[in-house]
Every structure is written in structure tokens, then in C-alpha cells.
C-alpha positions in Angstrom: -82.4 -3.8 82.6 -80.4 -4.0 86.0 -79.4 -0.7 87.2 -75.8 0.0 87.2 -76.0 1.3 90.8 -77.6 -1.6 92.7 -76.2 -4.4 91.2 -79.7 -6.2 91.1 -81.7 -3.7 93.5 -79.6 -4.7 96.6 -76.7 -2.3 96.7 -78.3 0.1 98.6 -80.5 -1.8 100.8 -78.1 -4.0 102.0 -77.3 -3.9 105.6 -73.4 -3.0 105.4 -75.2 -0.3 102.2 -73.3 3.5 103.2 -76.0 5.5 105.3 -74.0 8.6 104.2 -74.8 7.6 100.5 -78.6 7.9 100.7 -78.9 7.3 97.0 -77.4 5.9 93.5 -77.1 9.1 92.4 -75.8 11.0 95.1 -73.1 7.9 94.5 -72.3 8.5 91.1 -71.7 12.0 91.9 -69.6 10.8 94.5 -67.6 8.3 92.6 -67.4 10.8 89.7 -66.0 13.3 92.1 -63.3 11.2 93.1 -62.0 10.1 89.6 -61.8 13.7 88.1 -59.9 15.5 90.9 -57.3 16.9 89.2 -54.5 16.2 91.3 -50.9 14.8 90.5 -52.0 11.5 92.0 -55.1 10.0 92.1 -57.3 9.6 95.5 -56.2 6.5 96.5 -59.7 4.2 97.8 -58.3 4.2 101.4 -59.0 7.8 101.7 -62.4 7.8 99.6 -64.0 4.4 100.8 -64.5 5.7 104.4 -66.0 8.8 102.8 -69.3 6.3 101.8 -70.0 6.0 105.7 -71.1 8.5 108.4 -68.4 8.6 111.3 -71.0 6.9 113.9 -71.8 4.4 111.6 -71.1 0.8 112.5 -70.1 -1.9 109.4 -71.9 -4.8 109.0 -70.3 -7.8 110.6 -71.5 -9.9 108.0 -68.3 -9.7 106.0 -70.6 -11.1 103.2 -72.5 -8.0 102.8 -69.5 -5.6 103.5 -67.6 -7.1 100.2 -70.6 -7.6 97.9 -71.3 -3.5 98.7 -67.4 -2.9 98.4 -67.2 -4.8 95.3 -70.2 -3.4 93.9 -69.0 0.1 94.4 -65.6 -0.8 93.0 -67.4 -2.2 90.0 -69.2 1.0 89.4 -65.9 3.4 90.0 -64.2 1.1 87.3 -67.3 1.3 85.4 -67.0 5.3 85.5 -63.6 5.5 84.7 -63.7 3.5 81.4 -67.2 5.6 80.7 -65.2 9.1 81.3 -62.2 7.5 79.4 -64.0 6.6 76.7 -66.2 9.5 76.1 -63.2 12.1 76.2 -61.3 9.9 73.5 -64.3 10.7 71.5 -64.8 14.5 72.3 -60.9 15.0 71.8 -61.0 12.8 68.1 -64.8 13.6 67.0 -65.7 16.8 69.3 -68.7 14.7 70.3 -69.3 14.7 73.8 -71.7 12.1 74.6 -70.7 11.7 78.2 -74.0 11.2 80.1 -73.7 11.2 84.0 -76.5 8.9 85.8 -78.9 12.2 86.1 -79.1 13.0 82.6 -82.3 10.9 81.2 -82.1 9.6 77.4 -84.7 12.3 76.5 -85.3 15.8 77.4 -83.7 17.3 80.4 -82.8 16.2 83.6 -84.7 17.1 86.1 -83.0 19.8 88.6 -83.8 17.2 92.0 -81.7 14.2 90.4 -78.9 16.7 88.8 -78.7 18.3 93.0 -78.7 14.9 94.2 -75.5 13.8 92.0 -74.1 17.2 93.0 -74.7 16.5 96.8 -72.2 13.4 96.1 -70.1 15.2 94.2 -69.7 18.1 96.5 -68.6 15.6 99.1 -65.7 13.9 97.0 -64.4 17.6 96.6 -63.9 18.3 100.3 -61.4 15.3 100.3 -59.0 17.6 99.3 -60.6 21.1 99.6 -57.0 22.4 98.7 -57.4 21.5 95.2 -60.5 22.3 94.5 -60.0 26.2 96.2 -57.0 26.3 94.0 -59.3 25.7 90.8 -61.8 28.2 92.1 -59.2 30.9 93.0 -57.8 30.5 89.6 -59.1 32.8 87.2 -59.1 30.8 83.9 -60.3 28.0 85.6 -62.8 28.7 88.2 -65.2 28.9 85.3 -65.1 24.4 85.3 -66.7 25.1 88.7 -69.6 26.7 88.1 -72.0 24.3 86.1 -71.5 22.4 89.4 -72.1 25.6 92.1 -75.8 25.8 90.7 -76.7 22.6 91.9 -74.8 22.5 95.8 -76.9 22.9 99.0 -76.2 26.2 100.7 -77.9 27.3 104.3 -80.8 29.0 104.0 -79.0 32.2 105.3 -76.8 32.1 102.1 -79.7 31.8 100.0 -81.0 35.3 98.4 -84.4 36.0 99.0 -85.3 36.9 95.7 -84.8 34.2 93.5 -84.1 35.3 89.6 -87.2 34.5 87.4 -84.6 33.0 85.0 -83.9 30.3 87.2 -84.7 27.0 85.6 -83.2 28.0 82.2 -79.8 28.8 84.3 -80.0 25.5 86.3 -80.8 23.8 82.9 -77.7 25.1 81.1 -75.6 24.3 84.0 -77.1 20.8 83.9 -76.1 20.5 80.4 -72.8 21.7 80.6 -71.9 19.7 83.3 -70.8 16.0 81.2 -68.4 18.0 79.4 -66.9 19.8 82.7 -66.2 16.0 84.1 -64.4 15.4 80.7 -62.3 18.9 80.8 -62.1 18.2 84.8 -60.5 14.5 84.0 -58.1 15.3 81.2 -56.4 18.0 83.6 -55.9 15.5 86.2 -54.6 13.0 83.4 -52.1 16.1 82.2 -51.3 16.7 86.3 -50.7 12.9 86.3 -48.1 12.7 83.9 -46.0 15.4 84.7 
């Protein structure tokens, strides 16, 4: 089966491929970032789109490779959108959430790597508009959508305790898990914030 995120294998090691991107699931995450924001509008592609490359990275001149990655990445945001459309119609008419971002494996649990990976991607679609997101986190009722998310973001080795809680994996794995239904609460506010 032909992975969604490579479009045959090529995606990412295509010449015009984003450097910033350094993996399909730190794309996913990205992608996934960018659709749920729940702002009034949606983040139009000419903001997000430059977001894939590093600042001193120079674009393929083979306009070739530049649209097949641009389509494929398009493909897979389309892809994600009818994925987290469908999967909330179900959890709002069944209370079935079987929303499964690219880190979560068909068995078992994800492993904590691929789950910080997406969340690397994820953490960079949110500081596209950090206003919204320190809204949510300054909110009281709502900072709690946040948090399945927090676990997994890199922080500098300064922030990080020095005693790490012998808990730990069972925390990151509930914060895994309750991370596809976040995206689905995360998306149906920006649908509500959308249609006001």
C-alpha cells in the first residue's frame, strides 16, 4: 500500500521536498495543525505553504518537482480535512471516535517518538497565529484541549525538570490517546468560530 504522505515514496525526497518538514509525520502534524485552528477564518495556504520551507531555503527550479510536492501536499491537506470531517460526523451521531492521526498504529500504542514527531509539526502550524492559540491556553475551560498536545512539544533542556516522574510513559500514553479526539473538539470550534 502507497503511503499517503509520499505519494509513491517520492514526496519527501524530491529535490523541491520542504527541508523544514524533515518527515511525513512531522507533516501530518503540520497539516493537521493548520486545519483545526480555531479561528473565524481559516489559514489561508499563502500563509501556511511557506511555513513547509526554512527561510534560507532555495525552491527547486524544476517547476516540475515544485508542483508535484505542492500538489502532493494539497492532496494530503484535502485528504485530512475530509478524514477530520468525517470522523467528527461520527463521534457527534455515534459517539465513536475513530479518528486516527498518522502516529497512531492499527494495534497497540503509538510509540512516544512518532506521537513527538507529529507534535513537532503541529507545534509549528500553531505559532502561525500564536494569538489564538495563547487565547485557548489563557482560557480556563479551554486550556485543558491543549494539554494532550504540551506532553509531546520539545522544550530546552533548561525547561526540562531534572527529575523526571516515574509515571511518565503511562502520562505520555494517555495524552497520546486523547489526542484524535482533541483535533475533532479542536475542529468543530473552528467550524462554530467559522459560522458566526
Amino acid at each position: 500500500m502507497t503511503d499517503p504522505m509520499t505519494a509513491g515514496g517520492t514526496l519527501l525526497v524530491s529535490p523541491a521536498a520542504p527541508k523544514t518538514v524533515t518527515s511525513p509525520l512531522e507533516l501530518d502534524g503540520y497539516l493537521t495543525g493548520v486545519i483545526i485552528t480555531p479561528q473565524a477564518t481559516p489559514i489561508s495556504p499563502r500563509r501556511w505553504l511557506p511555513g513547509l520551507w526554512a527561510d534560507d531555503e532555495t525552491l527547486s527550479d524544476d517547476e516540475a518537482q515544485l508542483d508535484f510536492v505542492l500538489r502532493a501536499v494539497r492532496d494530503r491537506y484535502n485528504a485530512l480535512v475530509i478524514d477530520i470531517e468525517r470522523s467528527l460526523q461520527r463521534l457527534e451521531t455515534d459517539r465513536i471516535c475513530d479518528y486516527r492521526p498518522m502516529f497512531m498504529s492499527r494495534e497497540g500504542k503509538p510509540a512516544h517518538d512518532a506521537v513527538r514527531r507529529w507534535a513537532r509539526g503541529f507545534c509549528n502550524a500553531m505559532t502561525l497565529v500564536p494569538p489564538i492559540w495563547s487565547a485557548l491556553a489563557e482560557d480556563e475551560r479551554a486550556k485543558i484541549l491543549l494539554e494532550p498536545f504540551v506532553d509531546f512539544f520539545d522544550v530546552d533542556d533548561d525547561q526540562v525538570p531534572i527529575e523526571m516522574p516515574d509515571h511518565l510513559d503511562a502520562i505520555l500514553d494517555e495524552s497520546a490517546a486523547a489526542i484524535p479526539q482533541t483535533i475533532l473538539v479542536l475542529y468543530k470550534l473552528a467550524k462554530m468560530r467559522r459560522s458566526i
